[in-house]
C-alpha positions as CSV (number, residue, x, y, z in Angstrom):
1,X,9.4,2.9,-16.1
2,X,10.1,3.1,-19.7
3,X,8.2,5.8,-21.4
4,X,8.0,8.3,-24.5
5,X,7.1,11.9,-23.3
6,X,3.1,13.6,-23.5
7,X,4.4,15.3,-26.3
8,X,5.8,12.1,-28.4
9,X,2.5,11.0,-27.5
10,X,0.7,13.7,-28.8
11,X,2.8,13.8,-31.8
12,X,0.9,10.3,-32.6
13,X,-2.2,11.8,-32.4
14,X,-1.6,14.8,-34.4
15,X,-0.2,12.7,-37.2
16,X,-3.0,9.8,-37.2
17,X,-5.7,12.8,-37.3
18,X,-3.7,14.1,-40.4
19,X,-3.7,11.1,-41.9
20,X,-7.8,10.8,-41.7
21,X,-7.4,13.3,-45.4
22,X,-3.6,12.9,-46.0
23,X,-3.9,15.7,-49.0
24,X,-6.1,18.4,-47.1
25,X,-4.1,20.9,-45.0
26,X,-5.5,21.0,-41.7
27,X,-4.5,24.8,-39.8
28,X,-3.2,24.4,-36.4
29,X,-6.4,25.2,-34.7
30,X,-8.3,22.8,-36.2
31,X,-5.7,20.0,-35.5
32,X,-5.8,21.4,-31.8
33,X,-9.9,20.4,-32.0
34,X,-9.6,17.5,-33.4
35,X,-7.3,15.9,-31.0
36,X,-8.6,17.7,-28.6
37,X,-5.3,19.4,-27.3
38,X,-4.5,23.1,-26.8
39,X,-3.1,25.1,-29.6
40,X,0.0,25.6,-27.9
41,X,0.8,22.6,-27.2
42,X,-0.1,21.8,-31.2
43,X,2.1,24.2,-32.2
44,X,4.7,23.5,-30.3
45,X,4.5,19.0,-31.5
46,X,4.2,20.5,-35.6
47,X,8.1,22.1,-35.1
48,X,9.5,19.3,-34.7
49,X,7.8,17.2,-36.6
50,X,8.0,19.4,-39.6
51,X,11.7,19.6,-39.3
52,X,12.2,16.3,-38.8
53,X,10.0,16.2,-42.8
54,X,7.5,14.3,-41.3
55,X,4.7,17.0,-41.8
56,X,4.8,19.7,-44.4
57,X,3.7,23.4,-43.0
58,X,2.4,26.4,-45.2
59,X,2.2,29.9,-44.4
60,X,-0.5,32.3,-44.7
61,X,-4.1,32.6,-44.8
62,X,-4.7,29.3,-46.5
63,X,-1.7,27.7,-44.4
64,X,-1.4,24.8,-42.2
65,X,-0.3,21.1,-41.9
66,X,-0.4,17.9,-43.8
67,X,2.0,14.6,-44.1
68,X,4.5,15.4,-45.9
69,X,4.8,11.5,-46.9
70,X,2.2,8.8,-47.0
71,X,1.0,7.6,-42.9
72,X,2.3,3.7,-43.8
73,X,5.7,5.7,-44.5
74,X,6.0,7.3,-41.0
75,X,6.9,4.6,-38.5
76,X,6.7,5.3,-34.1
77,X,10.5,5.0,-34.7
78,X,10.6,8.4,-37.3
79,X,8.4,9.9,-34.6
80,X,10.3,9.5,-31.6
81,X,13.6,9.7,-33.1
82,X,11.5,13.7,-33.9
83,X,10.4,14.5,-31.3
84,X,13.3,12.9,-28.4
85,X,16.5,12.6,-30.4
86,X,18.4,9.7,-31.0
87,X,16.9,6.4,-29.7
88,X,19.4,5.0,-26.6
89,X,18.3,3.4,-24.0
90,X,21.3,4.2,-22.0
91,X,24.2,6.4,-22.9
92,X,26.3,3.4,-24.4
93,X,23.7,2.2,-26.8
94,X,24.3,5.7,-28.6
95,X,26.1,6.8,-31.2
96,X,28.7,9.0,-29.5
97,X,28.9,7.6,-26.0
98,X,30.3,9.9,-23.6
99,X,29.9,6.7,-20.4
100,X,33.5,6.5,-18.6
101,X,32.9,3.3,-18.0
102,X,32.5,2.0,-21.1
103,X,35.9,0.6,-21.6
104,X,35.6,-1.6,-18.9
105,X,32.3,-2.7,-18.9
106,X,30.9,-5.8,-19.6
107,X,27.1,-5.1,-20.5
108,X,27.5,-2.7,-23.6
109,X,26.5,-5.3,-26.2
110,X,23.4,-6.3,-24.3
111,X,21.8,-3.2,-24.2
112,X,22.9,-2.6,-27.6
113,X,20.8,-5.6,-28.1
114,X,17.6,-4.2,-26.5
115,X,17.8,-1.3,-28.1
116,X,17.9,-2.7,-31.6
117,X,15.1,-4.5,-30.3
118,X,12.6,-1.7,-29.5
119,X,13.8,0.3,-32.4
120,X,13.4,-2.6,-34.5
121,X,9.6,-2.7,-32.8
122,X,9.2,1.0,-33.1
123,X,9.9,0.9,-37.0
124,X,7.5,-2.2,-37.3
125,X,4.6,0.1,-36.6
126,X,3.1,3.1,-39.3
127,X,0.9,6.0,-38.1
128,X,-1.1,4.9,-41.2
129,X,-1.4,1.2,-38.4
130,X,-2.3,3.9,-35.4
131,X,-5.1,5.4,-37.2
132,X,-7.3,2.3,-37.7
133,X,-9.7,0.7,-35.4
134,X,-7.8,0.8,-32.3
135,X,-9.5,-2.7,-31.1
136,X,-7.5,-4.7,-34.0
137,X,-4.3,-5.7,-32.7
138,X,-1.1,-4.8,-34.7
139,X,0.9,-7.5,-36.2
140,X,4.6,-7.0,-34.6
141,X,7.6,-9.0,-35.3
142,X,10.0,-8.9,-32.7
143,X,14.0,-9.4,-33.6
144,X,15.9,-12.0,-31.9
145,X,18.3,-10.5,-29.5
């Protein structure tokens, strides 16, 4: 089965509850409430993402989080690519493809295919989309492969 990790997952959830007051900076703790997750496990979503300049941190008593760009701006594909690395779903749809196989294999191109695919899906989709009513459905336009 295809799936991201608990803490891609949580990343989501982090990021839609910062996007509830997109100019307030939330401290870890109180993120860790509100999405009801443990703090360390906050913490430890909120390095990534801020490197990755998807959420802004600020030290000190007054510190915490908050997007550091607007939630339509931050597409499932930004998080992911955060909080796993490159998107690949197998070593030769990467960008430095380490496969011995790959020079006589047939099937490169096709999963190059699918993965363009999914990433194209994943980029279709803003946390700003995540954070409404999660009984609408999300329009998604799907690439030909």
């Amino acid at each position: 089965m295809l799936r991201v990790t608990k803490l891609t997952d949580y990343a989501t959830v982090l990021l839609a509850c910062l996007a509830k007051a997109p100019q307030r900076v939330h401290s870890a703790s109180e993120l860790a409430e509100m999405a009801k997750l443990e703090l360390p496990t906050v913490s430890k979503v909120l390095k990534p993402l801020s490197r990755a300049g998807l959420v802004e941190a600020f030290r000190g008593s007054q510190g915490g989080y908050r997007l550091a760009q607007p939630a339509a701006q931050i597409s499932l594909f930004a998080v992911v690519e955060a909080m796993e690395g490159r998107l690949g779903m197998t070593e030769c749809s990467g960008e430095h493809s380490q496969c011995e196989h790959e020079p006589h294999c047939g099937i490169q191109g096709h999963w190059q295919k699918v993965n363009d695919v999914i990433a194209d899906a994943l980029r279709g989709v803003s946390i700003a989309e995540l954070g409404r009513d999660g009984r609408k459905s999300i329009p998604l336009k799907l690439a030909k492969a």
